[in-house]
Structures are given as structure tokens and as C-alpha cells.
C-alpha positions in Angstrom: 14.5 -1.3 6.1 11.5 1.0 6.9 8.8 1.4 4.8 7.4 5.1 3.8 4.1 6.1 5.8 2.9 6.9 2.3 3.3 3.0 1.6 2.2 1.6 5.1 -1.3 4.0 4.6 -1.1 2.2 1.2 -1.0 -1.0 2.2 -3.9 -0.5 5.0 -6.1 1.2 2.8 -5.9 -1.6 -0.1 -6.4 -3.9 3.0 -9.5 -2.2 4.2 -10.8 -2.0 0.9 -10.7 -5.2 0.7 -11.9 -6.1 3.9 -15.3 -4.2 2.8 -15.1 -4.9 -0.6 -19.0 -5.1 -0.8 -19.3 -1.6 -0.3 -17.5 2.3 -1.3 -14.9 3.2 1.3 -14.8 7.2 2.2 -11.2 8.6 3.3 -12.9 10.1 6.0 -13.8 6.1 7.1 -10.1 5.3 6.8 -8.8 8.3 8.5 -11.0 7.9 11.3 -10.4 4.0 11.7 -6.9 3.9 11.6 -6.9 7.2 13.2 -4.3 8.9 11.0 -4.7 12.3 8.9 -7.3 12.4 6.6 -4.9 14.3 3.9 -2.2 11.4 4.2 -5.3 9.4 3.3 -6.2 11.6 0.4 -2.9 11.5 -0.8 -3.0 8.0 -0.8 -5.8 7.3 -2.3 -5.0 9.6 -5.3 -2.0 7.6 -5.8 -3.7 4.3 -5.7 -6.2 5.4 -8.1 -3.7 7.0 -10.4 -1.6 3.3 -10.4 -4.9 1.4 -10.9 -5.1 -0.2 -8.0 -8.4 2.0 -6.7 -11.4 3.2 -8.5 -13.1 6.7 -7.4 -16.6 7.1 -7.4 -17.7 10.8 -7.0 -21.0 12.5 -5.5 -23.0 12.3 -2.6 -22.0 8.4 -1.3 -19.6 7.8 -3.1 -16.3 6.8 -2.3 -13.5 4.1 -3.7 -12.9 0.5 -3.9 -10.6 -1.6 -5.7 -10.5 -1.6 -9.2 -9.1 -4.9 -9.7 -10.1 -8.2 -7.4 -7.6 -8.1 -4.7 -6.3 -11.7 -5.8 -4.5 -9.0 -8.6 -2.7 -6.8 -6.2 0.2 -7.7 -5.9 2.0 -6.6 -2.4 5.3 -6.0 -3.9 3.8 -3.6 -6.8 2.0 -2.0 -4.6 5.5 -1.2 -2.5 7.8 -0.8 -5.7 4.7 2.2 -6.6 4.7 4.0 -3.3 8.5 4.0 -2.0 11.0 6.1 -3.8 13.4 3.1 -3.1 17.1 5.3 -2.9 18.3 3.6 0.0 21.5 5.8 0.2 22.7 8.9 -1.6 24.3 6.7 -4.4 21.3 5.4 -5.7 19.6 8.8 -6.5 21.2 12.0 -8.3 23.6 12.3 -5.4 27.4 11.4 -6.3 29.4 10.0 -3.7 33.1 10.7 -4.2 33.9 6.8 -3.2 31.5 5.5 -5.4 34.2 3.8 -8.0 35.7 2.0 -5.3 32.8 1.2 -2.8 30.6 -2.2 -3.2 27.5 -0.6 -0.7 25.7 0.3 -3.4 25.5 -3.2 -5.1 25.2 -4.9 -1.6 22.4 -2.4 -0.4 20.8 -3.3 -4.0 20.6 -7.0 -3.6 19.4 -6.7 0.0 16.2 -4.7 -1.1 15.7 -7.2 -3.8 15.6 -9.9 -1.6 13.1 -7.9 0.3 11.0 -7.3 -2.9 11.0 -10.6 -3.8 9.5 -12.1 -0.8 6.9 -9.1 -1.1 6.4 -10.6 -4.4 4.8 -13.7 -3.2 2.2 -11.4 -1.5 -1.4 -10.2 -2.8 -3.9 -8.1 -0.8 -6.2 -11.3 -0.6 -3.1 -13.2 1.1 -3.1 -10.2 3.7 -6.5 -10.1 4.7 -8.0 -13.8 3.4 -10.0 -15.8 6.2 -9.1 -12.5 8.5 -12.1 -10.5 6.2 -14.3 -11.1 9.2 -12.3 -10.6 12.2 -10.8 -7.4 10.5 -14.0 -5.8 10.1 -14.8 -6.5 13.7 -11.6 -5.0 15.0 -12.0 -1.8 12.5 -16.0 -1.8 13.8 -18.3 -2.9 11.3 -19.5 -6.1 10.5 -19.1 -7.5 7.5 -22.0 -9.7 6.1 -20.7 -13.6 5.8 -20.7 -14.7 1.5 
């Protein structure tokens, strides 16, 4: 399975937003850190804020951070939100003409439960807790030790 690039900019932005969590985060900042497009990144960041999981904050220095503590993001939501999630043709509008007598589609199914649920266990603090510091080294900025 491979996730979406929408969902892995997802991911890393909820990451880095946590990592600096003491301060607004600009799309410009994430663009130029992971060094991907800065529209990918808009795009993001408008879905994020749309599914709650960012807050915008508009003007001259502003910027976005998470709306909820990252403890309440749950890594799974966060994927189920992003990914359209039609693995094959079957599971969208498309018919397949072997569909009455083909077991893919309920096999594909339980196999990207499986996934989800092990995504489940996840929260954005599990991805980035005790790492806060050396993340915000490696992304070049030094977060202040609580």
C-alpha cells in the first residue's frame, strides 16, 4: 500500500507542528524545510484546517498550529481524512464485470483494515514524543527545552 503525497505532506506537517508547537508555523517554513511545493503545502494545510486538526491564524506573522493537543490526533484519522481509500476499481463508482463472483474486493478490504487499525494505535505525540528536540535540530531550529 502507498500512501497519497497529500497524506505523507499531512502527516509531516501535523509532525512539524507539533515539533514547534510553541510557536505559528508558515507554509512557506514547511515548504522550504521539507523542500516540497509550497502549493502541495497550501493544499494541505487547508484540508487540515477544514478537518480540525489545524487552526489558521491570518495577518502579518501569522501562521497555523494545531488546534487540538497532538495527544488528540489520531494517526489513523488523520489517514482515513486524506486518502481516498479505493484500492481498486470495485471500490469506487467503477463496475467490474467479475465483481459477483470475485472475492478481491473483500480481501483488498480487510487488508486495508488491518492497516488502519495498527494506524489506529498512533497519535502525532507517539510520532514525534522524546524526538521534539532532535527533530527540530534536524529541520534547523532549536526548540527551547519545557
Amino acid at each position: 500500500m502507498r500512501l497519497t503525497q497529500s497524506c505523507d505532506y499531512a502527516l509531516r506537517t501535523l509532525m512539524y507542528s507539533a515539533t514547534f508547537s510553541h510557536r505559528l508555523v508558515t507554509i512557506q517554513e514547511v515548504a522550504d524545510q521539507y523542500q516540497i511545493s509550497k502549493n502541495h503545502v497550501m493544499k494541505v494545510v487547508y484540508e487540515l484546517g477544514k478537518h480540525g486538526y489545524l487552526e489558521s491564524v491570518r495577518g502579518r506573522g501569522g501562521g497555523f498550529r494545531l488546534a487540538r493537543p497532538m495527544k488528540d490526533i489520531n494517526v489513523g484519522d488523520v489517514v482515513r481524512t486524506m486518502e481516498p481509500f479505493e484500492l481498486v476499481e470495485c471500490f469506487g463508482e467503477g463496475r467490474c464485470v467479475i465483481a459477483p463472483a470475485c472475492d478481491l474486493r473483500s480481501v483488498l478490504n480487510e487488508a486495508m483494515l488491518a492497516f488502519l487499525h495498527v494506524l489506529d494505535r498512533y497519535t502525532i505525540a507517539d510520532l514525534v514524543a522524546n524526538r521534539t528536540n532532535e527533530l527540530a535540530l534536524l529541520l534547523g531550529a532549536q526548540k527551547p527545552t519545557d
